[in-house]
mmJSON file of the N, C-alpha and C atoms, coordinates in Angstrom:
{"data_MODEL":{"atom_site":{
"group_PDB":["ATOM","ATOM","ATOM","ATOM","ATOM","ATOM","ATOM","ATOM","ATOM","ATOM","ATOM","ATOM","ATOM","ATOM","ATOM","ATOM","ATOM","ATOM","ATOM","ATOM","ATOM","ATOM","ATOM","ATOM","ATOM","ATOM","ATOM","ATOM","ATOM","ATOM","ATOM","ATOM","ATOM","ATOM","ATOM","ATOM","ATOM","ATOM","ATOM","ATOM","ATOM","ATOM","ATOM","ATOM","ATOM","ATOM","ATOM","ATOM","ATOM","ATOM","ATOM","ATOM","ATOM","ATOM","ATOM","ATOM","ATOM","ATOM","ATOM","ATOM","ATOM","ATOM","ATOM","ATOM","ATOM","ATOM","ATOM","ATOM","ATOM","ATOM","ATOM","ATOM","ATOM","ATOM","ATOM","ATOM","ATOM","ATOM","ATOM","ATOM","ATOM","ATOM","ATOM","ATOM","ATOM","ATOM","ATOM","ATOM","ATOM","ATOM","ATOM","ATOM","ATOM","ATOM","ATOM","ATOM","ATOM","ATOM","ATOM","ATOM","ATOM","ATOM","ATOM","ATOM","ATOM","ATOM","ATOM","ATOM","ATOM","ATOM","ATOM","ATOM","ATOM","ATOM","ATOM","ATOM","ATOM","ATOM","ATOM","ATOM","ATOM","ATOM","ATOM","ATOM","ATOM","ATOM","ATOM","ATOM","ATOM","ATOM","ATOM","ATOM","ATOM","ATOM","ATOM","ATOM","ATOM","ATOM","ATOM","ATOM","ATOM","ATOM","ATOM","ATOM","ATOM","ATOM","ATOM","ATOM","ATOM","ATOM","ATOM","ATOM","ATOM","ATOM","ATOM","ATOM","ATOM","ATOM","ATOM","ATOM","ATOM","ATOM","ATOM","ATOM","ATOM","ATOM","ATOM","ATOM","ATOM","ATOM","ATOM","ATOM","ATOM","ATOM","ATOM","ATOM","ATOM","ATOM","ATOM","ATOM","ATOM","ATOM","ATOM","ATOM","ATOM","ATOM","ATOM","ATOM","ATOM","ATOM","ATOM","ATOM","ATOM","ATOM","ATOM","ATOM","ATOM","ATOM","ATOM","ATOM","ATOM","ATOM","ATOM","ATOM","ATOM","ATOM","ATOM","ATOM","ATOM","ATOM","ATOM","ATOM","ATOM","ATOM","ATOM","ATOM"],
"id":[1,2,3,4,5,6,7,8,9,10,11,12,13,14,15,16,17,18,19,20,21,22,23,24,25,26,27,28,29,30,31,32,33,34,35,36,37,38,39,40,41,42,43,44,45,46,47,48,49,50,51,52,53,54,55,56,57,58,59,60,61,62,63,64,65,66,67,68,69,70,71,72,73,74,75,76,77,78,79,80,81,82,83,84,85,86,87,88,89,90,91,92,93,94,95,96,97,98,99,100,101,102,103,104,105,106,107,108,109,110,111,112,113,114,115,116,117,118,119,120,121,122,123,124,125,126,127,128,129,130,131,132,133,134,135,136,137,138,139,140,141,142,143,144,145,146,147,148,149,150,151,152,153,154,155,156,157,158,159,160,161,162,163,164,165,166,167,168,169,170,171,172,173,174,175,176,177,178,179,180,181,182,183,184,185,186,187,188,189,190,191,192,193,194,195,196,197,198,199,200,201,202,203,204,205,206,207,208,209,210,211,212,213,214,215,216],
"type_symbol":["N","C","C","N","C","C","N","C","C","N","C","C","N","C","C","N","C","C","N","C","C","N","C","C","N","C","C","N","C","C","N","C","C","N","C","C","N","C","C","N","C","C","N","C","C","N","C","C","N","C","C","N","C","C","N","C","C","N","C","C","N","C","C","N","C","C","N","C","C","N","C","C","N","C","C","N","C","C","N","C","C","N","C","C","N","C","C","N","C","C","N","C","C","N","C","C","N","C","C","N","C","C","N","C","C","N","C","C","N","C","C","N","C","C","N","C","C","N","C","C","N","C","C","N","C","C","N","C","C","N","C","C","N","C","C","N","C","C","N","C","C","N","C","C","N","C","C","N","C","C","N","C","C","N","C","C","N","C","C","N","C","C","N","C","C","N","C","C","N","C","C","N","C","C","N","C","C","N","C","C","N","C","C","N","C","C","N","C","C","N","C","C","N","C","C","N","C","C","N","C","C","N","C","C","N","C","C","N","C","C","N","C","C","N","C","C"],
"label_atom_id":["N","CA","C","N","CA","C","N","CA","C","N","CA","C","N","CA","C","N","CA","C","N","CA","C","N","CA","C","N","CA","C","N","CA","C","N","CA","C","N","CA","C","N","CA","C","N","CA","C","N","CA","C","N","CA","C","N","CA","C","N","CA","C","N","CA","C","N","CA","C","N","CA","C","N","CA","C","N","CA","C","N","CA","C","N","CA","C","N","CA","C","N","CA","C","N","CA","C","N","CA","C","N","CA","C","N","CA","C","N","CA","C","N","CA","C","N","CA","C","N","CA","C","N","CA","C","N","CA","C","N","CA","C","N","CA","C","N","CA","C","N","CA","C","N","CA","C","N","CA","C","N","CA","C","N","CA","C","N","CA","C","N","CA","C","N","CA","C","N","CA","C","N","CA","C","N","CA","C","N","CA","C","N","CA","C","N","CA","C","N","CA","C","N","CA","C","N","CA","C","N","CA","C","N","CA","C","N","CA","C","N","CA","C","N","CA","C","N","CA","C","N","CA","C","N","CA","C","N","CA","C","N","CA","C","N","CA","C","N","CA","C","N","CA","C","N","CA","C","N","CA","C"],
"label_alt_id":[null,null,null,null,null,null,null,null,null,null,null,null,null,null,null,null,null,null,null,null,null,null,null,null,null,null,null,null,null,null,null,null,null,null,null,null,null,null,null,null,null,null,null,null,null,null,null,null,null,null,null,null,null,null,null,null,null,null,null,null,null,null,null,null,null,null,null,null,null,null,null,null,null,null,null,null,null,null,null,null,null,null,null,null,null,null,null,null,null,null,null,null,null,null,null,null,null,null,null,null,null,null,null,null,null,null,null,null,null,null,null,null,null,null,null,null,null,null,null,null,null,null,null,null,null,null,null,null,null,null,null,null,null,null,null,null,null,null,null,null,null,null,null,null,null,null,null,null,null,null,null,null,null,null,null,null,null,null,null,null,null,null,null,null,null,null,null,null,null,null,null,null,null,null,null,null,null,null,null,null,null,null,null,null,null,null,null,null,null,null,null,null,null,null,null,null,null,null,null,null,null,null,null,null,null,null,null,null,null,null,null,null,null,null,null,null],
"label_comp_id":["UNK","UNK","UNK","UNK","UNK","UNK","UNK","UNK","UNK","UNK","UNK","UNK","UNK","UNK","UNK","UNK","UNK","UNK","UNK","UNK","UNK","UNK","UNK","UNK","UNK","UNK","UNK","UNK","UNK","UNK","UNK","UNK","UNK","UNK","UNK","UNK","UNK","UNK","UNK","UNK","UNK","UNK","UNK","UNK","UNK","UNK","UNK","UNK","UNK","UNK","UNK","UNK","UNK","UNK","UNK","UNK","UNK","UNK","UNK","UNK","UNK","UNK","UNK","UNK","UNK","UNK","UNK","UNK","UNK","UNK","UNK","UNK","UNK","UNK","UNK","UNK","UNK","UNK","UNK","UNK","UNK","UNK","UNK","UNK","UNK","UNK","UNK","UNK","UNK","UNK","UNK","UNK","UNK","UNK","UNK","UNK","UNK","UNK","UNK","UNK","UNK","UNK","UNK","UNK","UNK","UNK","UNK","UNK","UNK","UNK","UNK","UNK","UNK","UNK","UNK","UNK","UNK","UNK","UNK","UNK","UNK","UNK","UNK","UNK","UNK","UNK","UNK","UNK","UNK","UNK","UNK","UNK","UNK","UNK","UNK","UNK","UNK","UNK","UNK","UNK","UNK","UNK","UNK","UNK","UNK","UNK","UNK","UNK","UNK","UNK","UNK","UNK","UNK","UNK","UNK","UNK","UNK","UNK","UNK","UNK","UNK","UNK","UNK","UNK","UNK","UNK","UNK","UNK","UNK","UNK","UNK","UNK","UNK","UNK","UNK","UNK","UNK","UNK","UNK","UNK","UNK","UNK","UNK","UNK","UNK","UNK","UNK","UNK","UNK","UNK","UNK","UNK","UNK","UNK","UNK","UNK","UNK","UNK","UNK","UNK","UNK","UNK","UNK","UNK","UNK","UNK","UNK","UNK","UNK","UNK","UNK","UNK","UNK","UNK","UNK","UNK"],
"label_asym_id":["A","A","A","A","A","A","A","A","A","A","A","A","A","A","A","A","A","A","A","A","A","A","A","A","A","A","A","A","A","A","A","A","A","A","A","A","A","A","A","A","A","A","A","A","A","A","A","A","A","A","A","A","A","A","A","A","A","A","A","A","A","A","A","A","A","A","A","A","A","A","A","A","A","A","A","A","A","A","A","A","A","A","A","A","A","A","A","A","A","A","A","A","A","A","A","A","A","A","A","A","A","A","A","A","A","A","A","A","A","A","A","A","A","A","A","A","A","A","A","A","A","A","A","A","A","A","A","A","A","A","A","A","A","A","A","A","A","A","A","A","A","A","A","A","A","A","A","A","A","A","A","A","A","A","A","A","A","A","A","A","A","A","A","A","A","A","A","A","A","A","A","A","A","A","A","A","A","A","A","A","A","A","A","A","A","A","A","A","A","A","A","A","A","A","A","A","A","A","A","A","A","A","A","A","A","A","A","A","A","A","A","A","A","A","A","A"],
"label_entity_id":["1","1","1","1","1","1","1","1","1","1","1","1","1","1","1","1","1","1","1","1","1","1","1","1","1","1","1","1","1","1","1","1","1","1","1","1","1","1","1","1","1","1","1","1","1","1","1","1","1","1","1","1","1","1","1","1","1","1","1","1","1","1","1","1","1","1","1","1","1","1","1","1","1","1","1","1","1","1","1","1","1","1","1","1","1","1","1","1","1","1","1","1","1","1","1","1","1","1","1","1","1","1","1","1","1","1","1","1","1","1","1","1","1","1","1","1","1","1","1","1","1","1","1","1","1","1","1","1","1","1","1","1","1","1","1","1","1","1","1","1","1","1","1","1","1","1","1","1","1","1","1","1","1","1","1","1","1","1","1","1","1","1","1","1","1","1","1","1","1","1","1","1","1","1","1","1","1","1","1","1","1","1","1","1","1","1","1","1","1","1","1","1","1","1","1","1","1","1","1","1","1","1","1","1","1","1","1","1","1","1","1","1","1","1","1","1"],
"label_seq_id":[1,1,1,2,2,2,3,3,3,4,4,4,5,5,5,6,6,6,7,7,7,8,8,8,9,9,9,10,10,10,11,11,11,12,12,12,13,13,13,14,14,14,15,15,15,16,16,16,17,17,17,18,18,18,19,19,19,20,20,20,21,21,21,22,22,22,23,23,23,24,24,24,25,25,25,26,26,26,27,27,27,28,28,28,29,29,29,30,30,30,31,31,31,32,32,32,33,33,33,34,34,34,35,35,35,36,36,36,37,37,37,38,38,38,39,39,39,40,40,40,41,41,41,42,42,42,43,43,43,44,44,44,45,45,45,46,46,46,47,47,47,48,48,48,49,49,49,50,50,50,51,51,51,52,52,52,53,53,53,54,54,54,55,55,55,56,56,56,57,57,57,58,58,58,59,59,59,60,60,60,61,61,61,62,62,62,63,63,63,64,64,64,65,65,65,66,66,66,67,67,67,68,68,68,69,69,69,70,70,70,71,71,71,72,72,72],
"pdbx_PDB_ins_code":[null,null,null,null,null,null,null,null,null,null,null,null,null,null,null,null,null,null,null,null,null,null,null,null,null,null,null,null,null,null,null,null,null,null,null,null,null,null,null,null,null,null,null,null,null,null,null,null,null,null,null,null,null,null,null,null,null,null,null,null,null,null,null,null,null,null,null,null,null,null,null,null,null,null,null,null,null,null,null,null,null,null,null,null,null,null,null,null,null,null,null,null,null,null,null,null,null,null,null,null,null,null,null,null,null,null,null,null,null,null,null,null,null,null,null,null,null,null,null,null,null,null,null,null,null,null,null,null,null,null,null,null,null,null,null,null,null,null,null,null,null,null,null,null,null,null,null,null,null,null,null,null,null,null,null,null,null,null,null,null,null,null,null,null,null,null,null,null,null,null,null,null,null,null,null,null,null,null,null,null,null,null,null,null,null,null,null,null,null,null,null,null,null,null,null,null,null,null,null,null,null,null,null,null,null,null,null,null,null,null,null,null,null,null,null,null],
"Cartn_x":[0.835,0.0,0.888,0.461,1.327,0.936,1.253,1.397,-0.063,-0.059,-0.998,-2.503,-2.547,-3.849,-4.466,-3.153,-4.072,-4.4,-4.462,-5.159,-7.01,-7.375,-8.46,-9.224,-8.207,-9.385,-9.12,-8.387,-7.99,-7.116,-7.286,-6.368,-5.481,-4.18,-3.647,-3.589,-4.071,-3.961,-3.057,-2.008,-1.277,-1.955,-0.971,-1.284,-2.671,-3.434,-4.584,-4.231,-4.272,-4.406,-4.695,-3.749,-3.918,-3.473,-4.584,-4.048,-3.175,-2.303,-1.23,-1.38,-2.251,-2.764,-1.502,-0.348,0.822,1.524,1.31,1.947,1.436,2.626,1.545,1.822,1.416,1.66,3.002,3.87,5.089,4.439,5.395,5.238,6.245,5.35,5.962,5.885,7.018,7.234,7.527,7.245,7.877,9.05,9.929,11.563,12.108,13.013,13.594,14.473,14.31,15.263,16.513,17.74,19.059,20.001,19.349,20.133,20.477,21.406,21.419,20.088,20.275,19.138,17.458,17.187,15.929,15.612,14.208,13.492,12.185,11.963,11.15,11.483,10.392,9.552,9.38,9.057,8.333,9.194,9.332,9.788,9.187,9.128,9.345,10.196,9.608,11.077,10.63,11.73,11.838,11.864,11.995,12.598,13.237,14.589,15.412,16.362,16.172,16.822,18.539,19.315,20.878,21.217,22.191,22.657,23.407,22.82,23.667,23.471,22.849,22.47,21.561,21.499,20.154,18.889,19.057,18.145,18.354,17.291,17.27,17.706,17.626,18.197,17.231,16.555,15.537,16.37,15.542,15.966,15.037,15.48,14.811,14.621,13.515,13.899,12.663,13.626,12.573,11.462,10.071,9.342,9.286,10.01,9.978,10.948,12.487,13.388,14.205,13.464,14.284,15.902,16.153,17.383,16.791,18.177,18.233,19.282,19.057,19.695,19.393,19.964,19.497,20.229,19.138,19.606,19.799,20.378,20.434,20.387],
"Cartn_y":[-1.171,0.0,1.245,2.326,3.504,4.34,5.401,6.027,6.921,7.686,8.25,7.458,6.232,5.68,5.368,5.566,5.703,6.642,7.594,9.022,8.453,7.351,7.573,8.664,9.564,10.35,12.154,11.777,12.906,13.761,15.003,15.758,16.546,16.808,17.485,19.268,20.151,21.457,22.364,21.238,21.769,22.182,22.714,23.473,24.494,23.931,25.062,26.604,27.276,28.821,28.568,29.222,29.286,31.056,31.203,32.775,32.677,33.556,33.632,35.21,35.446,36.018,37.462,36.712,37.502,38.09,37.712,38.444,40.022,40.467,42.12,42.933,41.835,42.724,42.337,43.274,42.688,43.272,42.024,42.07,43.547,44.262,45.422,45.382,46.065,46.286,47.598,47.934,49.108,49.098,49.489,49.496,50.5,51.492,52.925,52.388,53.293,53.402,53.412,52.835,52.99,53.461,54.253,55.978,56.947,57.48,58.944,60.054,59.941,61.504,60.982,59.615,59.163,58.999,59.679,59.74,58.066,57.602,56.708,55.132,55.235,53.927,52.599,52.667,51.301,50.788,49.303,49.327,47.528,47.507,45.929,44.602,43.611,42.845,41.098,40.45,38.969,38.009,37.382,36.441,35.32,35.367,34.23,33.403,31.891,31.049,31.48,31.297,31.154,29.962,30.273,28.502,28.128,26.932,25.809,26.185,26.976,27.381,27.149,26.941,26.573,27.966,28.966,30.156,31.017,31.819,32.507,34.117,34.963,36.509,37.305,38.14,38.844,40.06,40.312,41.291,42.565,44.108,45.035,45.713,46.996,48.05,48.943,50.323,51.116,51.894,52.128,52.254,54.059,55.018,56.123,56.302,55.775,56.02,54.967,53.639,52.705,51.758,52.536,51.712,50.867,49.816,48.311,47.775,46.905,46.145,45.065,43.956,43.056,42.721,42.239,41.227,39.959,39.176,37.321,37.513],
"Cartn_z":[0.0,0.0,0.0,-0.722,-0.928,0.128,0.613,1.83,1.339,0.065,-0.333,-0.023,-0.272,-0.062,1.331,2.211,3.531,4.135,3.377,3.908,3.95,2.498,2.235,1.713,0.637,0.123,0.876,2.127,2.759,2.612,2.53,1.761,3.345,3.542,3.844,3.793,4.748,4.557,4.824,5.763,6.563,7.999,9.123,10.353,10.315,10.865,11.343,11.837,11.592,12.036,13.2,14.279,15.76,15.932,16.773,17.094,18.126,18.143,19.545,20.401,21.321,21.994,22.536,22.613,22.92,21.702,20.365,18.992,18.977,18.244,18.495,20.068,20.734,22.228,23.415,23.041,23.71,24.979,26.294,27.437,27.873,28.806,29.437,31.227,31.603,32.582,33.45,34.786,35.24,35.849,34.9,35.247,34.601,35.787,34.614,33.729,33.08,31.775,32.28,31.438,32.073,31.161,30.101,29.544,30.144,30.654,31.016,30.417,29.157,29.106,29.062,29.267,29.354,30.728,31.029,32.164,32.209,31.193,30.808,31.792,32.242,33.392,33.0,31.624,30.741,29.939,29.642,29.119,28.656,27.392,26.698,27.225,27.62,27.782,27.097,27.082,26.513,27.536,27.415,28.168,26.906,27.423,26.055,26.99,26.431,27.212,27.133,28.253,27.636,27.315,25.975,25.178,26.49,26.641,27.615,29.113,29.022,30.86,31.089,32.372,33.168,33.043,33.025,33.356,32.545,32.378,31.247,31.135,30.213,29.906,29.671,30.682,30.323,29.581,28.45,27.325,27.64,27.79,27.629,26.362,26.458,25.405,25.957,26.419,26.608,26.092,26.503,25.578,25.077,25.724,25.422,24.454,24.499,23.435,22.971,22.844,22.455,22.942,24.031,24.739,24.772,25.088,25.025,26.243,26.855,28.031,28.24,29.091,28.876,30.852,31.887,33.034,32.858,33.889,33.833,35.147],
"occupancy":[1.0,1.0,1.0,1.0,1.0,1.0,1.0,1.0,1.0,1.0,1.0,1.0,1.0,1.0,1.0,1.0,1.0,1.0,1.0,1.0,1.0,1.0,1.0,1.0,1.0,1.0,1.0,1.0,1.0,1.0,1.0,1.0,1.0,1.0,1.0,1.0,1.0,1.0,1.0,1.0,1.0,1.0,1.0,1.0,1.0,1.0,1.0,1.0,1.0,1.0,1.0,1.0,1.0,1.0,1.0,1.0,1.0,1.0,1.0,1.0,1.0,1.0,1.0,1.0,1.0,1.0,1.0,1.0,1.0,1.0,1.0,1.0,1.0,1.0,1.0,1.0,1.0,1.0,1.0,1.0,1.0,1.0,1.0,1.0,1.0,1.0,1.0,1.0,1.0,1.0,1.0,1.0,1.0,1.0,1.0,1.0,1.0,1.0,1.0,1.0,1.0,1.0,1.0,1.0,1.0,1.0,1.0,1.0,1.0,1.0,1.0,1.0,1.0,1.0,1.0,1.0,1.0,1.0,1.0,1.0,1.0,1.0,1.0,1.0,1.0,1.0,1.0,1.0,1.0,1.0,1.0,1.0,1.0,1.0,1.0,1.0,1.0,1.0,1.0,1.0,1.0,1.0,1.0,1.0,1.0,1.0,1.0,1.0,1.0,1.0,1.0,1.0,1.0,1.0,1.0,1.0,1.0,1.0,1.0,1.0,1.0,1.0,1.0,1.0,1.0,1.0,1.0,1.0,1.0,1.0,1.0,1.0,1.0,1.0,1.0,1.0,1.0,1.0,1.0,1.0,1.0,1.0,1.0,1.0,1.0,1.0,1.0,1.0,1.0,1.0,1.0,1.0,1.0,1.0,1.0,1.0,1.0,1.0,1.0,1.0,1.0,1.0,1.0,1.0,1.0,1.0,1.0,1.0,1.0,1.0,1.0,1.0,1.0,1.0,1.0,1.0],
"B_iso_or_equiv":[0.0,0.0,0.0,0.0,0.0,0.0,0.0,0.0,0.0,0.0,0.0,0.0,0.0,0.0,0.0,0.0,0.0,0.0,0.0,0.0,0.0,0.0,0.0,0.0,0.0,0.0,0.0,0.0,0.0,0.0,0.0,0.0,0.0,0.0,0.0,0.0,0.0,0.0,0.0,0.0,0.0,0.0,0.0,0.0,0.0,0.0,0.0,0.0,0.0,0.0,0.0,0.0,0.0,0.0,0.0,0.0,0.0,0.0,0.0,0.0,0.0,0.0,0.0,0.0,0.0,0.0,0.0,0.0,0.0,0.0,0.0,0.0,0.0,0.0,0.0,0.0,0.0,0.0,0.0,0.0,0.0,0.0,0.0,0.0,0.0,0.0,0.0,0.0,0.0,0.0,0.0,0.0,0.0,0.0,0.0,0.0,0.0,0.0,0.0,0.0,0.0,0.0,0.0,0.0,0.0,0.0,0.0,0.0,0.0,0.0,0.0,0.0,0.0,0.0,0.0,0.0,0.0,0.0,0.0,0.0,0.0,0.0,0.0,0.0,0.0,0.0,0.0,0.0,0.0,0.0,0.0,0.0,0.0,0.0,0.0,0.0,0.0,0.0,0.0,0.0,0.0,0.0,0.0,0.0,0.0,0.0,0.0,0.0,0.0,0.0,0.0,0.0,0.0,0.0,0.0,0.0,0.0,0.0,0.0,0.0,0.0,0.0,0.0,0.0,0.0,0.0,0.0,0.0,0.0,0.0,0.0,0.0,0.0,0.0,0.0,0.0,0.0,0.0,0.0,0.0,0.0,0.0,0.0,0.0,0.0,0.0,0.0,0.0,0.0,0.0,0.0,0.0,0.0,0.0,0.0,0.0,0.0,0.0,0.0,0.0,0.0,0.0,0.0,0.0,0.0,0.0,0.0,0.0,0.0,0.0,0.0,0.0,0.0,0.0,0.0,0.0],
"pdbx_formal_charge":[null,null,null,null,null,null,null,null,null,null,null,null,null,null,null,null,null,null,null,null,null,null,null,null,null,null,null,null,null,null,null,null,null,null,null,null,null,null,null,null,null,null,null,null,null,null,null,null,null,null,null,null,null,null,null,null,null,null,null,null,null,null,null,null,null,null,null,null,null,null,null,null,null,null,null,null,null,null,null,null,null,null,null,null,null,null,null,null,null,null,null,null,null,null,null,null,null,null,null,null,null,null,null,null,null,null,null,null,null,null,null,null,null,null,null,null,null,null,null,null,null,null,null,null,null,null,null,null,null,null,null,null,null,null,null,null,null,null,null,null,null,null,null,null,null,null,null,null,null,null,null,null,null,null,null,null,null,null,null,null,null,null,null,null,null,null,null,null,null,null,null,null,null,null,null,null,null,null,null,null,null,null,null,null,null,null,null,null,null,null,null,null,null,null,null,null,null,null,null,null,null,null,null,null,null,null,null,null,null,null,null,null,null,null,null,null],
"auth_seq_id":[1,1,1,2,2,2,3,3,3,4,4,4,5,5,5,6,6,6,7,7,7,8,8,8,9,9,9,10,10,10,11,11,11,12,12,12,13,13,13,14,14,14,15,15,15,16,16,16,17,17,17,18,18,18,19,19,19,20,20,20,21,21,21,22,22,22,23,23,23,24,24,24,25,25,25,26,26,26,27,27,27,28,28,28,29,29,29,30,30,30,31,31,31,32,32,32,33,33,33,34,34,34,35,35,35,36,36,36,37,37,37,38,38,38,39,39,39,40,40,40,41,41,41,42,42,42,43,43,43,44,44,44,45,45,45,46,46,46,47,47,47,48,48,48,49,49,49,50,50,50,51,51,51,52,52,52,53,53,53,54,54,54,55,55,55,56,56,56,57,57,57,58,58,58,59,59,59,60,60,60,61,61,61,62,62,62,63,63,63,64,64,64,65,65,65,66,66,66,67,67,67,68,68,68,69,69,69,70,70,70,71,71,71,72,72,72],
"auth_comp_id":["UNK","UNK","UNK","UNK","UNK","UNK","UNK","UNK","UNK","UNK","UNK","UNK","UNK","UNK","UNK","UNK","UNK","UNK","UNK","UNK","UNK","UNK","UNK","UNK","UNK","UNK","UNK","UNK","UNK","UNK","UNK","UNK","UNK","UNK","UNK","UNK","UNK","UNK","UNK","UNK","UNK","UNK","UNK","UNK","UNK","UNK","UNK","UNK","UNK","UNK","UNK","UNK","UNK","UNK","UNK","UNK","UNK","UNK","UNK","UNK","UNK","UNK","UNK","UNK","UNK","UNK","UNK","UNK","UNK","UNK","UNK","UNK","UNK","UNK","UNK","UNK","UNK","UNK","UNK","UNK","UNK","UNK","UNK","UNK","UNK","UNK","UNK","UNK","UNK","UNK","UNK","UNK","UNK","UNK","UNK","UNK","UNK","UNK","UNK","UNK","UNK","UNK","UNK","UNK","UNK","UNK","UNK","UNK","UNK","UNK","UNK","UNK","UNK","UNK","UNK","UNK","UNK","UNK","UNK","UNK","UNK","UNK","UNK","UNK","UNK","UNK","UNK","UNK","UNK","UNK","UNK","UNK","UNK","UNK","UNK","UNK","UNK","UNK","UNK","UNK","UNK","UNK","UNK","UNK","UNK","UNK","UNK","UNK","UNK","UNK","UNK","UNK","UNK","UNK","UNK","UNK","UNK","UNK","UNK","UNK","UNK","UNK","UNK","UNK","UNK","UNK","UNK","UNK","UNK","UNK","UNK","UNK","UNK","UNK","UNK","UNK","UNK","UNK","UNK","UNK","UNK","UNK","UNK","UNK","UNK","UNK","UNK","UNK","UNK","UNK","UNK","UNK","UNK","UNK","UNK","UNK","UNK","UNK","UNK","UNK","UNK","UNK","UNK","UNK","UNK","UNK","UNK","UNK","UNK","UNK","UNK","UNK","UNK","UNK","UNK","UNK"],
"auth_asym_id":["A","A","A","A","A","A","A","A","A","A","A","A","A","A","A","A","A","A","A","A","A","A","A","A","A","A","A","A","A","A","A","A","A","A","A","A","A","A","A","A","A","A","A","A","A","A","A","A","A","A","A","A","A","A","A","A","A","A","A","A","A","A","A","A","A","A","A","A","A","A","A","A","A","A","A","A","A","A","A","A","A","A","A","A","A","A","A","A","A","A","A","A","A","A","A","A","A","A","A","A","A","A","A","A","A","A","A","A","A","A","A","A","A","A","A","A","A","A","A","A","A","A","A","A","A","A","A","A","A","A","A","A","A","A","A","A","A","A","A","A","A","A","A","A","A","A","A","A","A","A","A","A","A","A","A","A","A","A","A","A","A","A","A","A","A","A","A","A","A","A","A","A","A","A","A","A","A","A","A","A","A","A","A","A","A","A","A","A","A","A","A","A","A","A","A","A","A","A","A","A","A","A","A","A","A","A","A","A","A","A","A","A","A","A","A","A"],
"auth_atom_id":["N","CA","C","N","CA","C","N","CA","C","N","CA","C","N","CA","C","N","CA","C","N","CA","C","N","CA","C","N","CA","C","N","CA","C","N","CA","C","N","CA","C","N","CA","C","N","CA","C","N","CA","C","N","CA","C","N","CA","C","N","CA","C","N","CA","C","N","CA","C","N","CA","C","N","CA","C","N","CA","C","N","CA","C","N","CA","C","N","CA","C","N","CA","C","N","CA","C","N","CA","C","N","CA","C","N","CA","C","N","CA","C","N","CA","C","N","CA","C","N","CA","C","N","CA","C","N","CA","C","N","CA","C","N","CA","C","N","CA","C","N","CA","C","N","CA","C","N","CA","C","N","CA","C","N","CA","C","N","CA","C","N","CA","C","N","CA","C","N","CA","C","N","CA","C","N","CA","C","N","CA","C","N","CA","C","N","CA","C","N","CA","C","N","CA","C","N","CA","C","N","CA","C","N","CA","C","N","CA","C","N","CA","C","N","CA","C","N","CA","C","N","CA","C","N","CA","C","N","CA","C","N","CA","C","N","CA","C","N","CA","C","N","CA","C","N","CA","C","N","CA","C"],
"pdbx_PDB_model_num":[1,1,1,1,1,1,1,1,1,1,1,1,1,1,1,1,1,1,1,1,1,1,1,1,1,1,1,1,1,1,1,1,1,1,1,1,1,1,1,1,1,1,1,1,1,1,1,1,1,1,1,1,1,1,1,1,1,1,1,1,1,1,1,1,1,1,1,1,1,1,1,1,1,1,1,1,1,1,1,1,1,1,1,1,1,1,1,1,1,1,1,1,1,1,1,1,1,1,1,1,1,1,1,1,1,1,1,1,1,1,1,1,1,1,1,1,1,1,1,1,1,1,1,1,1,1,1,1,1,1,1,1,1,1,1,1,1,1,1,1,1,1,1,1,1,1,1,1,1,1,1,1,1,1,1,1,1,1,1,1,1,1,1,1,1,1,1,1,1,1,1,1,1,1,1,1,1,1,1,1,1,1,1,1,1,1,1,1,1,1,1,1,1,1,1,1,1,1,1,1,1,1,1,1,1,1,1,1,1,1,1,1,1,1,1,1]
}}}
């Protein structure tokens, strides 16, 4: 039997459309900015595993002027 015939007739569409509730809306936080000439509170952050480590690298970016930092 060929692989095609045991679908029975069934066609493949690929992956269903799943919405992802978090796309679009990055996670924010209240943490100052850590620019000198930025006064800004808010800011975007990640969370990204480290290669080969146990715990992960929260990634910033502030939301008034775009700095970037990153804690572990």
């Amino acid at each position: 039997m060929r692989f095609d015939d045991a679908w029975d007739g069934q066609r493949d569409d690929g992956a269903p459309a799943v919405a992802d509730a978090t796309r679009d809306s990055p996670e924010t936080m209240e943490v100052p900015c850590r620019a000198d000439d930025c006064d800004g509170d808010r800011a975007n952050y990640e969370m990204i595993p480290k290669p080969g480590g146990s715990y992960e690298v929260r990634l910033f970016t502030c939301v008034e002027c775009g700095h970037k930092w990153r804690e572990s």
